[in-house]
C-alpha positions in Angstrom: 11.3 -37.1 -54.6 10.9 -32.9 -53.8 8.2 -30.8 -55.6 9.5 -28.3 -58.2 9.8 -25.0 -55.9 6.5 -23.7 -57.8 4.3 -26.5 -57.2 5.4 -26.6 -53.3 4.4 -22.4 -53.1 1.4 -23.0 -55.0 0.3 -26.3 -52.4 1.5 -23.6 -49.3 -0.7 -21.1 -50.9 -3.4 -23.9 -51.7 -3.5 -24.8 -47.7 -3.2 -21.2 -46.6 -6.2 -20.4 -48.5 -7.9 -23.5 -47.3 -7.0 -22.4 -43.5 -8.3 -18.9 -44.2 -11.9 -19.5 -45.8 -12.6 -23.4 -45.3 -11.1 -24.9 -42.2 -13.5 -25.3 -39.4 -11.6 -25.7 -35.8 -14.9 -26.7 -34.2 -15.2 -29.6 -36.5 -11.9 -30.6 -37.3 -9.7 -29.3 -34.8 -5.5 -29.2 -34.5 -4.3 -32.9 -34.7 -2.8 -34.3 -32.0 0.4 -35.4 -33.5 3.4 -33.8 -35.2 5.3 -30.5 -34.3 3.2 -27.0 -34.3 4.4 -23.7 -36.4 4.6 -20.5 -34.4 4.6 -16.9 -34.9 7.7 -16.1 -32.0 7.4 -12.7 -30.7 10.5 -10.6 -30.9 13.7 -11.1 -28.6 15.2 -7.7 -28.2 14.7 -4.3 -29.7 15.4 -4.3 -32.8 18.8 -2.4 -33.2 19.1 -2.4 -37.1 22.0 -2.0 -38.8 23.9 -3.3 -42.5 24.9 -6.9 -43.4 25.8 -9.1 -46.1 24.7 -12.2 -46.9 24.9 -14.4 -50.3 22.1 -14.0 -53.1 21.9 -16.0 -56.0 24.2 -13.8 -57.9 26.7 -13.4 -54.7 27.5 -11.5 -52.0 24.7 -8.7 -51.5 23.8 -6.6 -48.4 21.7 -3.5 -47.4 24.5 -1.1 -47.8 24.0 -2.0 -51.8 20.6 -0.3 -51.8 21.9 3.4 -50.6 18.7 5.7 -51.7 16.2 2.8 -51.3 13.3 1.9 -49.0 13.8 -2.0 -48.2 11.1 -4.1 -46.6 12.8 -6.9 -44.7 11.5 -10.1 -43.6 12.8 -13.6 -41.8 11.2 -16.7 -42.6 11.9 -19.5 -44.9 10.8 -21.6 -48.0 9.5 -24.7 -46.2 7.7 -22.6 -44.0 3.6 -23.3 -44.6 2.0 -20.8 -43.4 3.4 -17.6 -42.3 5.8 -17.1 -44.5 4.0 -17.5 -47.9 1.3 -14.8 -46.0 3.7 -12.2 -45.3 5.6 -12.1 -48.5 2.0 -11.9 -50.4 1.7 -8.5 -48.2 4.6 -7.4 -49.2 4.4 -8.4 -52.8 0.7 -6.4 -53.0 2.0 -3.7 -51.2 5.1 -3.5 -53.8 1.8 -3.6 -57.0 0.2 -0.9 -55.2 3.1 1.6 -55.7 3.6 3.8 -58.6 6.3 2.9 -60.8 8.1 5.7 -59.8 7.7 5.0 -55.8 8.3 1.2 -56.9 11.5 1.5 -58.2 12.7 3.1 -54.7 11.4 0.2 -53.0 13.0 -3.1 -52.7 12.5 -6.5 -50.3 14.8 -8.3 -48.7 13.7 -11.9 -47.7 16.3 -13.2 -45.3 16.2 -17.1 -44.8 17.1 -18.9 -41.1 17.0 -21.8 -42.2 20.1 -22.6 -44.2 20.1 -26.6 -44.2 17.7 -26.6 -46.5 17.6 -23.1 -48.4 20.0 -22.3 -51.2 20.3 -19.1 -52.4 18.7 -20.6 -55.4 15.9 -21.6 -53.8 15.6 -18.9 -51.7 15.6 -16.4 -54.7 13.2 -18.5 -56.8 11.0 -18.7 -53.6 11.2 -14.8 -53.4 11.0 -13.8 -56.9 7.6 -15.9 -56.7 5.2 -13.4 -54.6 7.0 -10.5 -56.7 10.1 -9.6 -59.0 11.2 -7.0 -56.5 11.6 -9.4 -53.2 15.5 -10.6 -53.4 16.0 -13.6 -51.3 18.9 -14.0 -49.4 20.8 -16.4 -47.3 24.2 -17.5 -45.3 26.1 -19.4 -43.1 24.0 -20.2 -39.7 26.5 -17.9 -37.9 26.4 -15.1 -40.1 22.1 -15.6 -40.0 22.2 -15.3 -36.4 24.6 -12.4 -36.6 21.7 -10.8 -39.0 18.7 -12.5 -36.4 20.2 -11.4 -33.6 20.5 -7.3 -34.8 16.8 -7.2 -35.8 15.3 -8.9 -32.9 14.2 -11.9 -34.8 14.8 -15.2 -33.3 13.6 -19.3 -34.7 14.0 -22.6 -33.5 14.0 -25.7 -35.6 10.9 -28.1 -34.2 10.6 -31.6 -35.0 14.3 -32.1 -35.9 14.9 -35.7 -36.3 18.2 -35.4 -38.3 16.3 -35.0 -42.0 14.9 -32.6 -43.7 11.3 -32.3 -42.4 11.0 -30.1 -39.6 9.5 -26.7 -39.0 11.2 -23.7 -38.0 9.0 -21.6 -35.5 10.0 -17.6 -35.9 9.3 -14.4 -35.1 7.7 -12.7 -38.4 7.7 -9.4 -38.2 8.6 -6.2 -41.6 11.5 -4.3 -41.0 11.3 -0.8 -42.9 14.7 1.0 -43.7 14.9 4.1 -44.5 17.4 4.9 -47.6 20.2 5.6 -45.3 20.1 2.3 -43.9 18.0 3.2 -41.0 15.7 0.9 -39.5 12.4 3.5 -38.5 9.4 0.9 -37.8 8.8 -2.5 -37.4 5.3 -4.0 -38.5 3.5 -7.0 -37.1 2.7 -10.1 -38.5 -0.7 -9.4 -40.0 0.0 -6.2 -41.3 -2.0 -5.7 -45.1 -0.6 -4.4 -48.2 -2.4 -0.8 -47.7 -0.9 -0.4 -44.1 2.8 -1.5 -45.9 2.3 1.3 -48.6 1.8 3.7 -46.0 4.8 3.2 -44.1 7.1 2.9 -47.3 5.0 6.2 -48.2 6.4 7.8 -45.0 9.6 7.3 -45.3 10.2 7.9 -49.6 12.4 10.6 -50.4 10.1 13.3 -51.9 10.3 13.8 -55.5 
C-alpha cells in the first residue's frame, strides 16, 4: 500500500537530513546492491523557449506567466534526494522575497517521470516546499519535447517493469525572464540567497 504523498516528502526529507548531518561514508559506506541516483550534467545548451504541459487544473504553460520571473526545475516526486533539495531552495528563496517581488515570481516544477506522476501528485508534491511552485506534467513525448529545449536529460534505473525505479537527471534552475527568456541557468547546489539574487537581477523595476 503507497504512503499518503505527505508522509513520503516528509520520509525524503527525513533521509535527506539524515544524509546531510548523520551519515558517516567511512563507517557505513554506499551498499553494494540496488540502482544509484545521479545528478546528470546537462546535454546541450540550453536553448529555452515556451511550452505547455497539463497542471492539475489543465493545460498551463510559460507563455501564461507574461510579466513574471519563473524558476524552473526537472525532477520528480519519487525522486529521494535531489529533488526534495532543490525545490527547498527554491521554496526559501520564494520566503525570502518581499511580497511585492514575490508575487512577480513563480516556479515551475516540471516532472520526467510521467508513469508514476499525476498532475495531482505532482502539484501536491510542489505545493509542499511552497504555495508558489506549480507542478506540472505530460505525455513522455511532449516531456522530452520540454527536456530536450532546456538541456535537461534522465534515464529511468532499475526498471524492472513496476513502479520502483529511480530516474537519474540533470537538476539544474532555469530563470526566465518575464518575456519568456531564459537568461541563466543555476547548478544543483545553488542556496536560497544566491536564487534571490538572480530573480533580483532580472525583476522589472518598480
Amino acid at each position: 500500500m503507497r504512503l499518503p504523498l505527505y508522509l513520503t516528502i516528509a520520509l525524503l526529507l527525513g533521509m535527506l537530513f539524515w544524509s546531510i548531518f548523520i551519515w558517516d561514508p567511512e563507517t557505513m559506506g554506499p551498499t553494494a546492491d540496488g540502482p544509484s541516483h545521479e545528478a546528470l550534467e546537462l546535454a546541450d545548451e540550453p536553448e529555452g523557449g515556451d511550452f505547455r504541459l497539463e497542471s492539475k487544473d489543465g493545460p498551463a504553460g510559460l507563455e501564461d506567466l507574461r510579466g513574471q520571473v519563473v524558476i524552473l526545475y526537472f525532477g520528480y516526486t519519487y525522486c529521494p534526494d535531489v529533488c526534495p533539495m532543490s525545490l527547498a531552495a527554491v521554496g526559501g528563496a520564494l520566503d525570502r522575497l518581499s511580497e511585492q517581488e514575490r508575487d512577480q515570481v513563480t516556479g515551475l516544477f516540471v516532472s520526467i517521470d510521467p508513469r508514476r506522476d499525476t498532475p495531482e501528485r505532482v502539484a501536491e508534491y510542489a505545493e509542499y516546499f511552497h504555495e508558489g511552485i506549480v507542478g506540472l506534467t505530460g505525455s513522455p513525448g511532449e516531456i522530452e519535447a520540454v527536456a530536450e529545449r532546456y538541456g535537461a536529460v534522465y534515464e529511468v534505473v532499475g526498471d524492472s517493469g513496476g513502479d520502483d525505479y529511480l530516474v537519474d537527471h540533470s537538476s539544474f534552475f532555469y530563470l526566465i525572464d518575464p518575456d519568456g527568456e531564459l537568461v541563466e541557468t543555476l547548478p544543483h547546489g545553488s542556496t536560497p540567497p544566491e536564487l534571490v539574487e538572480a530573480v533580483r537581477s532580472i525583476l522589472p523595476e518598480q
